[in-house]
N, CA, C and O atoms as a DFTB+ gen file, in Angstrom:
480 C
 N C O
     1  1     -47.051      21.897     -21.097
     2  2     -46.206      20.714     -21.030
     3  2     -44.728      21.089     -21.157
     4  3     -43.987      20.489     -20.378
     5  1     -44.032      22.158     -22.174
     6  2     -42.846      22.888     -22.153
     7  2     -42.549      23.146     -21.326
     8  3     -41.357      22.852     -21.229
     9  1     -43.155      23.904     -19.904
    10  2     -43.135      24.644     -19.310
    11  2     -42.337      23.842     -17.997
    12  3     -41.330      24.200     -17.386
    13  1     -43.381      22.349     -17.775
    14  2     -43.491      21.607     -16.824
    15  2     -42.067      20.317     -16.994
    16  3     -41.769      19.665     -15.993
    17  1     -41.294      20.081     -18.351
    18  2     -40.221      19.654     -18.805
    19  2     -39.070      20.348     -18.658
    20  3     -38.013      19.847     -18.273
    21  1     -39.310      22.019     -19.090
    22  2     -38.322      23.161     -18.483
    23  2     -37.831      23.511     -17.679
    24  3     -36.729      24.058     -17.629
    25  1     -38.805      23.179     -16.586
    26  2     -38.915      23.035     -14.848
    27  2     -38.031      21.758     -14.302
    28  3     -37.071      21.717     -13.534
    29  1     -38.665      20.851     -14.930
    30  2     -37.445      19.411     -14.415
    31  2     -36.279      19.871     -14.990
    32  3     -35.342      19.989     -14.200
    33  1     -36.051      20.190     -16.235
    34  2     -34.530      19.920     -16.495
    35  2     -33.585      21.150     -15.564
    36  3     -32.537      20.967     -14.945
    37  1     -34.354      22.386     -15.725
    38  2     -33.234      23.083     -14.592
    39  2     -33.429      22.892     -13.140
    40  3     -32.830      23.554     -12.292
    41  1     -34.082      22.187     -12.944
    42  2     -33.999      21.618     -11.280
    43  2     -32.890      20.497     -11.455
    44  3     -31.978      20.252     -10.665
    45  1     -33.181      19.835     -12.728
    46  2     -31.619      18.470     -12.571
    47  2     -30.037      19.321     -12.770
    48  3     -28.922      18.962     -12.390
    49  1     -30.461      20.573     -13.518
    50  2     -29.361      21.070     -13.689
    51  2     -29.278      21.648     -12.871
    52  3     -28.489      22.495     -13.289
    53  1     -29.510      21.932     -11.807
    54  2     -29.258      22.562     -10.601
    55  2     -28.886      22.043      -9.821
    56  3     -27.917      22.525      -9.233
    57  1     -29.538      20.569      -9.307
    58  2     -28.920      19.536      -8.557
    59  2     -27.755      19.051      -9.250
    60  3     -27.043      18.564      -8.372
    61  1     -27.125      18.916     -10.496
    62  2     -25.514      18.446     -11.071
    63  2     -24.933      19.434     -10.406
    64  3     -24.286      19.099      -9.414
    65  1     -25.018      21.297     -10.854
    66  2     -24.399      21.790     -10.553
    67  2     -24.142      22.224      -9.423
    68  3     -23.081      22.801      -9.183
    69  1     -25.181      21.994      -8.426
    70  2     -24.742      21.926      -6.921
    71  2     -23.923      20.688      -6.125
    72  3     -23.210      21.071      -5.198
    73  1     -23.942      19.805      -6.291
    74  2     -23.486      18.648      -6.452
    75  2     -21.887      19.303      -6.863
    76  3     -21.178      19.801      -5.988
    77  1     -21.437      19.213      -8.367
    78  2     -20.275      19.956      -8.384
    79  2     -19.942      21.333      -7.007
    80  3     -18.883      21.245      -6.386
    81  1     -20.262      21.711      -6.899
    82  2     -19.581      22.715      -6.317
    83  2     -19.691      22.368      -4.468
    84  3     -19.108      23.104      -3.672
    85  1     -20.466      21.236      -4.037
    86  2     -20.499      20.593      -2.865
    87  2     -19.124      19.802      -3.003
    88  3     -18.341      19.650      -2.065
    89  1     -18.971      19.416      -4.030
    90  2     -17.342      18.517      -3.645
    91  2     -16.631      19.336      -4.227
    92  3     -15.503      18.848      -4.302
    93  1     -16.664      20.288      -4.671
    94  2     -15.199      21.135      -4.879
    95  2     -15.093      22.234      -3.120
    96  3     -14.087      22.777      -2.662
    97  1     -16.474      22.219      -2.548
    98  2     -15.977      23.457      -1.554
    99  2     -15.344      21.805      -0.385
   100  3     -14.341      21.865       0.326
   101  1     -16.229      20.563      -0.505
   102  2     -15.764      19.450       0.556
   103  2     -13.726      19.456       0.114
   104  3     -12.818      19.951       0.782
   105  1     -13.652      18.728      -1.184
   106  2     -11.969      18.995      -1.006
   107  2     -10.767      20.584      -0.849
   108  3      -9.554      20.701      -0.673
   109  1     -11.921      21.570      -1.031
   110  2     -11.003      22.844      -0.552
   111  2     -10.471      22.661       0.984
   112  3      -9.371      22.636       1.537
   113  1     -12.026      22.532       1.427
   114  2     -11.804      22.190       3.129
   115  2     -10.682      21.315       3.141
   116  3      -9.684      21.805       3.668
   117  1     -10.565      20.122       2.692
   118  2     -10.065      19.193       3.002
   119  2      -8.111      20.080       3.198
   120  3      -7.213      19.920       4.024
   121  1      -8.231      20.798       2.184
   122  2      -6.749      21.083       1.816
   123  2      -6.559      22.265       2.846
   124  3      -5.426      22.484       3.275
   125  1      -7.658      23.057       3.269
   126  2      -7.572      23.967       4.615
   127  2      -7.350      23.241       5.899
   128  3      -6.877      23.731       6.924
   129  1      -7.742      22.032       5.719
   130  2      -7.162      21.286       7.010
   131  2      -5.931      20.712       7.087
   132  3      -5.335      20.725       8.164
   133  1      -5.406      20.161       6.026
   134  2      -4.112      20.141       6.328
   135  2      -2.987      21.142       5.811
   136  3      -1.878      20.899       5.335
   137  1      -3.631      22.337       6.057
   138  2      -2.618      23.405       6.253
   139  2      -2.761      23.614       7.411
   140  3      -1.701      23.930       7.952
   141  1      -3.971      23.568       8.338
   142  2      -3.798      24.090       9.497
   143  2      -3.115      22.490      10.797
   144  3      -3.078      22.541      12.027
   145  1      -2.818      21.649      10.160
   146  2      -1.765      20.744      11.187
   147  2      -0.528      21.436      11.312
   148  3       0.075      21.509      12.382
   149  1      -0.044      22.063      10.010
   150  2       1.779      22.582      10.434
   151  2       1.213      23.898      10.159
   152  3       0.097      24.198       9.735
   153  1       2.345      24.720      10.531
   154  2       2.098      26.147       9.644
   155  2       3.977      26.520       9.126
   156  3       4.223      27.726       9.106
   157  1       4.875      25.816       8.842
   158  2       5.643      25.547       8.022
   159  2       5.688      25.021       6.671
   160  3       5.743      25.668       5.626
   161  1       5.645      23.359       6.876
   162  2       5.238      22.762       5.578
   163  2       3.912      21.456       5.903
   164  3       3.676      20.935       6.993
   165  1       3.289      21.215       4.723
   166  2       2.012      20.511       5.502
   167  2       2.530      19.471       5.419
   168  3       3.491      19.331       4.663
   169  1       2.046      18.443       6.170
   170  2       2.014      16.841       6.168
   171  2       1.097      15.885       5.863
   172  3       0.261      15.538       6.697
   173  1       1.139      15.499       4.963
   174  2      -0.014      15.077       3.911
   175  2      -0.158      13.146       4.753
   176  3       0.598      12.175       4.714
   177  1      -1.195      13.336       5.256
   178  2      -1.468      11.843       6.003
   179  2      -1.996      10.529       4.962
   180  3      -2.331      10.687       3.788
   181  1      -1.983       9.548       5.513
   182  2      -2.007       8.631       4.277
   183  2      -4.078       8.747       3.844
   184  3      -4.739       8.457       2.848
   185  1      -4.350       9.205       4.948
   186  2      -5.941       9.240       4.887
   187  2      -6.086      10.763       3.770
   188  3      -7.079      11.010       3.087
   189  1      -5.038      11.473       3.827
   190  2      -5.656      12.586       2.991
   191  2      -5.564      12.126       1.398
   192  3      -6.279      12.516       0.475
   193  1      -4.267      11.003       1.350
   194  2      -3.957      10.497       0.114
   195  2      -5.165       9.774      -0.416
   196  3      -5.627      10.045      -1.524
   197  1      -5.626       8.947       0.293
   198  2      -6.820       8.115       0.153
   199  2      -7.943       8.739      -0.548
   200  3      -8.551       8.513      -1.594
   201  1      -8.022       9.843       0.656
   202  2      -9.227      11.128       0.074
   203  2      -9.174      11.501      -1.457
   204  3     -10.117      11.512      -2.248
   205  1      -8.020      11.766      -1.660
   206  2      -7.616      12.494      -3.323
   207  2      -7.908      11.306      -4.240
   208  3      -8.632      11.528      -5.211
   209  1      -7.426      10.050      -4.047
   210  2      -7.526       9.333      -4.698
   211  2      -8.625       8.839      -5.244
   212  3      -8.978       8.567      -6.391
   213  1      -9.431       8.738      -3.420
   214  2     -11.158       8.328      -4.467
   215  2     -11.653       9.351      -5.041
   216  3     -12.401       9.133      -5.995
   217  1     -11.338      11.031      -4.561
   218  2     -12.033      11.908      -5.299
   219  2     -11.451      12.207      -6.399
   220  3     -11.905      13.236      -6.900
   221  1     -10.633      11.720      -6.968
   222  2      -9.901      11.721      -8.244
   223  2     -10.593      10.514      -9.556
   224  3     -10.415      10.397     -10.769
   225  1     -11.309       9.883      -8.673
   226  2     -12.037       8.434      -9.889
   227  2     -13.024       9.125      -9.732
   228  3     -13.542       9.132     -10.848
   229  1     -13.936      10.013      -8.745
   230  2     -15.622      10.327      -9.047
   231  2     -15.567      11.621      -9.233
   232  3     -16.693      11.998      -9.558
   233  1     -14.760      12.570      -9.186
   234  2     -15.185      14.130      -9.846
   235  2     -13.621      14.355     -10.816
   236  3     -12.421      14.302     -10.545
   237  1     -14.559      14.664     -12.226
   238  2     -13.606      15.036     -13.145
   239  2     -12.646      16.107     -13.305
   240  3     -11.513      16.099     -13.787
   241  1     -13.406      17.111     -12.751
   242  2     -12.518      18.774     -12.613
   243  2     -11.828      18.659     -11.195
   244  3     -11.472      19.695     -10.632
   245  1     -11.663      17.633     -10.703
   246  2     -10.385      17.600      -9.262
   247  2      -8.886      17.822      -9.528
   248  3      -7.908      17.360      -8.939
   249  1      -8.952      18.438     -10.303
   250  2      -7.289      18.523     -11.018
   251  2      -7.200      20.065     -10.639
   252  3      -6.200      20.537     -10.099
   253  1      -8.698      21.059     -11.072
   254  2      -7.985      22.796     -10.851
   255  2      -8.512      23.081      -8.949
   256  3      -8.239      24.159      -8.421
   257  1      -9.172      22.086      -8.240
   258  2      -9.393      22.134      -6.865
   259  2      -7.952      22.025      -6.146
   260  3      -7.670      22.530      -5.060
   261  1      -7.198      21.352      -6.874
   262  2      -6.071      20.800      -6.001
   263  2      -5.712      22.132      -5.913
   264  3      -6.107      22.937      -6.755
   265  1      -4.790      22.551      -4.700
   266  2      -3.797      23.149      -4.451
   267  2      -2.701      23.093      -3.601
   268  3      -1.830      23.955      -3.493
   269  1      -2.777      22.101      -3.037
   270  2      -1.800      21.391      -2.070
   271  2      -0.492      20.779      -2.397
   272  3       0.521      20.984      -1.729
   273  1      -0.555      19.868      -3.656
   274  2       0.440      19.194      -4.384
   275  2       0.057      18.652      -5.712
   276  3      -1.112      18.267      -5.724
   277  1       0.560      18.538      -6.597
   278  2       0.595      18.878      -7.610
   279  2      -0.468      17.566      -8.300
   280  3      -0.802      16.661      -7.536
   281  1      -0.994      17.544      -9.887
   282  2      -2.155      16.568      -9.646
   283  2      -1.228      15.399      -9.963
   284  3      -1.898      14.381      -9.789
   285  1       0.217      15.025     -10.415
   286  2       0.603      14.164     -11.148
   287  2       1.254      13.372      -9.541
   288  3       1.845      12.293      -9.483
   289  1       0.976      14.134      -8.570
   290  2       1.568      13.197      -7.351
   291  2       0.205      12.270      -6.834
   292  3       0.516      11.124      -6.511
   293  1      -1.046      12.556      -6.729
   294  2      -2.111      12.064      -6.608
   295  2      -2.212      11.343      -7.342
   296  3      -3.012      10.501      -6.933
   297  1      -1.672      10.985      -8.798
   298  2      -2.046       9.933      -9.865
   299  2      -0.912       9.101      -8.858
   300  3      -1.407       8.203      -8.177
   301  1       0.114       9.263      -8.759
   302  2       1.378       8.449      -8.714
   303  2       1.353       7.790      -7.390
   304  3       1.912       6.701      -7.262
   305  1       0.520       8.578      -6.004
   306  2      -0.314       7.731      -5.254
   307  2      -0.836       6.556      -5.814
   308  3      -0.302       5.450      -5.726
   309  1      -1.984       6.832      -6.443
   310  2      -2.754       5.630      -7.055
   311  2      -2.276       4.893      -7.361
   312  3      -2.786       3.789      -7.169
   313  1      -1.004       4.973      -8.028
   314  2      -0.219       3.826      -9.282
   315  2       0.765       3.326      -7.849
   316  3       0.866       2.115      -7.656
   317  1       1.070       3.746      -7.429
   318  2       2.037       2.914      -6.000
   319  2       0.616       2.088      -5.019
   320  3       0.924       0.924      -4.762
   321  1      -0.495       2.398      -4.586
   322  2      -1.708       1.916      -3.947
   323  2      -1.571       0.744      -5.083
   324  3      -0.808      -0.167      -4.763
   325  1      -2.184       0.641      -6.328
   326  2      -2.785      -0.064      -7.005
   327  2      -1.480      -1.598      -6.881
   328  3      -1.777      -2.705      -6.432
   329  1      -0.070      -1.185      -7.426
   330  2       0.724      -1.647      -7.247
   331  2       1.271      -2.467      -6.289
   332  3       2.091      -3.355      -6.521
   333  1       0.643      -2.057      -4.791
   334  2       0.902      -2.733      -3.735
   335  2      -0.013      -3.932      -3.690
   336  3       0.383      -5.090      -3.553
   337  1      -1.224      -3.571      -3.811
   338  2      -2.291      -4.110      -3.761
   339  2      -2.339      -5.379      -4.562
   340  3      -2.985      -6.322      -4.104
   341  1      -1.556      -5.526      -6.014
   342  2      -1.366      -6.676      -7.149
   343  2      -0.060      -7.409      -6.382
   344  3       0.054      -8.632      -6.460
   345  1       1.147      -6.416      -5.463
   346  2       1.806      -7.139      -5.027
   347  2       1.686      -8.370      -3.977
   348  3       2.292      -9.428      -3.804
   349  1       0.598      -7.698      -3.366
   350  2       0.324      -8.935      -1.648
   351  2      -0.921      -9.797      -2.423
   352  3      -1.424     -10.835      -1.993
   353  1      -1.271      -9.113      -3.638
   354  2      -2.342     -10.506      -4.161
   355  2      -1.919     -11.306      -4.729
   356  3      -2.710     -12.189      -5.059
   357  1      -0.579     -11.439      -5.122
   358  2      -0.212     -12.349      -6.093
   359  2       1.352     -13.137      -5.600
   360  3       2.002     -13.969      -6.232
   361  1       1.678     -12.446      -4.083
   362  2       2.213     -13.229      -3.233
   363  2       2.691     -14.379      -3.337
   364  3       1.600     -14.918      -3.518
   365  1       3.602     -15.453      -3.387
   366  2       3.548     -16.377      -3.237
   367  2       3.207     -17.056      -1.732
   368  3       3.680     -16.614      -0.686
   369  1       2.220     -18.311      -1.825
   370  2       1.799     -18.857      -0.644
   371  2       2.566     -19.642       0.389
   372  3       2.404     -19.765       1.603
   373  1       3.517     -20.174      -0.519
   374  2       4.768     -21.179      -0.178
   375  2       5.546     -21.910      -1.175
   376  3       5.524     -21.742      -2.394
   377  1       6.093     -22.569      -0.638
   378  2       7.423     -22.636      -2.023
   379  2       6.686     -24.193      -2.879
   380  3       6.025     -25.012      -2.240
   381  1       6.941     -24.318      -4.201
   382  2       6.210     -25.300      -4.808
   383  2       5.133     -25.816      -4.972
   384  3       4.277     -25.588      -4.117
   385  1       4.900     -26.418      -5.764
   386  2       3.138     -26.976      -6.453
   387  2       2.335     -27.432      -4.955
   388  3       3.116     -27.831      -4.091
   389  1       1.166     -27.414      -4.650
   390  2       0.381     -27.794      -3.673
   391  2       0.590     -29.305      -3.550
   392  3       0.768     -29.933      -4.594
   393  1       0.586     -30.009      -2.270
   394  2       0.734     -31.672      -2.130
   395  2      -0.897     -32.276      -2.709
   396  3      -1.973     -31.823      -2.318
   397  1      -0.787     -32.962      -3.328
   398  2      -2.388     -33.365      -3.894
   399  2      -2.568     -34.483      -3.113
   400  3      -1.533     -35.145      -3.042
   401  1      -3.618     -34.999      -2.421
   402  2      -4.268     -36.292      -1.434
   403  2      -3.848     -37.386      -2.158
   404  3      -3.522     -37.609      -3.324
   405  1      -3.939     -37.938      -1.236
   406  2      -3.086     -39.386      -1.973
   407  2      -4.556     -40.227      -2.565
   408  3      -4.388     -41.442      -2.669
   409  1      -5.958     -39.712      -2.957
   410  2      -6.987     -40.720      -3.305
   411  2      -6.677     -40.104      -4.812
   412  3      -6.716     -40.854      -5.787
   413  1      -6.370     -38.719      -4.945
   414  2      -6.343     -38.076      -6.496
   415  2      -5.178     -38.349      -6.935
   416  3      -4.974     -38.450      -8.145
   417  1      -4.179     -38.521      -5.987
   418  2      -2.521     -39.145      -6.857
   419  2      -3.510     -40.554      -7.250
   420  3      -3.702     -40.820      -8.437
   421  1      -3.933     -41.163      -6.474
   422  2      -4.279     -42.576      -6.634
   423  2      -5.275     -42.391      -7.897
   424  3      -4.895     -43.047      -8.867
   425  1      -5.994     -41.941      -8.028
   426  2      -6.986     -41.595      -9.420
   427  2      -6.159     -41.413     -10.497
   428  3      -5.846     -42.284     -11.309
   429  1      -5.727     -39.994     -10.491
   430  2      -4.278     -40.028     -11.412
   431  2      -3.676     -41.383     -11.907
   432  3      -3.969     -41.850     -13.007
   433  1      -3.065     -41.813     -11.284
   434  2      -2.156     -43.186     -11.850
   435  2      -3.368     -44.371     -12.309
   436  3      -3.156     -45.144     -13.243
   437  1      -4.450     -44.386     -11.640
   438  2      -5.231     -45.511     -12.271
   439  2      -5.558     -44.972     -13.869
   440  3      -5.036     -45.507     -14.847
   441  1      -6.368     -43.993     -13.947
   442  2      -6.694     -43.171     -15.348
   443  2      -5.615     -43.445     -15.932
   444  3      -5.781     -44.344     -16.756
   445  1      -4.143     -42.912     -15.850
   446  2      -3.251     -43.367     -16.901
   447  2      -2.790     -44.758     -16.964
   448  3      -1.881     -44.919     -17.779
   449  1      -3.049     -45.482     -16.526
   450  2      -2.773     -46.877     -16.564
   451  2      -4.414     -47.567     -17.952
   452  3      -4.646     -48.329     -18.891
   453  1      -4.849     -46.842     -17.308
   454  2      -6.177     -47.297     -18.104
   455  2      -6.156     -46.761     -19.473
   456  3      -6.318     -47.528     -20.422
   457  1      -6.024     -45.866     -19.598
   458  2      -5.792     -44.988     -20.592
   459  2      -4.304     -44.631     -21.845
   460  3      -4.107     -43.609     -22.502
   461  1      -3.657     -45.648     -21.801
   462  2      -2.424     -45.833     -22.574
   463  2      -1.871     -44.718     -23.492
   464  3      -0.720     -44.284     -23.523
   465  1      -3.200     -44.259     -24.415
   466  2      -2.667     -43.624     -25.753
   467  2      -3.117     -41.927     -25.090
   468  3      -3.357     -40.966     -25.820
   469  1      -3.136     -41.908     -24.120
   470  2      -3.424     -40.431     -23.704
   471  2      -2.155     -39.778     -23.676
   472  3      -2.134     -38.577     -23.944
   473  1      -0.857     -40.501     -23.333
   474  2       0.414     -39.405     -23.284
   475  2       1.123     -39.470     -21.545
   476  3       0.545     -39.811     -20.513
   477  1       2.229     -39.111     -21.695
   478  2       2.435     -38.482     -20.130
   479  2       3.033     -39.863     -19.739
   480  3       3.421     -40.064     -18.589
């Protein structure tokens, strides 16, 4: 029964640690490809930014893979992405309070007419 428990766990530990080293050789590539667009200085596309970014929330050791640019520019991606993203969501729609139907203005004013000691 040791034997047959011993067996699963280094097969899971084999699949983690292959797993690790499948996305560290996938973002090496990644950074061999955009060296080979220039052979001056590289040009980092907004899709490669993207790339770093999600592989920066699902593998923890993506910080000593990098070698392209530095890891605190990949955070600072994120924080400008995230930033944009709260900006066009929170947008304004148009200028002032929404026009309310004239049956709920009309509700409105009956309720407070009815209702005296409520305020307003």
């Amino acid at each position: 029964m040791e034997t047959i428990l011993l067996s699963i766990f280094i097969m899971v530990l084999m699949v983690a640690l292959n797993r690790y080293l499948i996305i560290e050789n996938l973002a090496l590539r990644q950074q061999l490809a955009i060296m080979k667009h220039n052979a001056k200085r590289p040009k980092i596309r907004k899709r490669d930014r993207i790339f770093w970014i999600i592989l920066s929330k699902f593998w923890n050791r993506w910080k000593s893979a990098l070698v392209i640019v530095q890891p605190a520019t990949v955070i600072r991606w994120h924080r400008k992405g995230f930033k944009l993203f709260w900006t066009f969501k929170s947008k304004k729609r148009g200028p002032g309070r929404p026009h309310l139907k004239p049956e709920i203005r009309k509700l409105v004013k009956k309720m407070a007419k009815e209702n005296p000691l409520w305020g307003a």
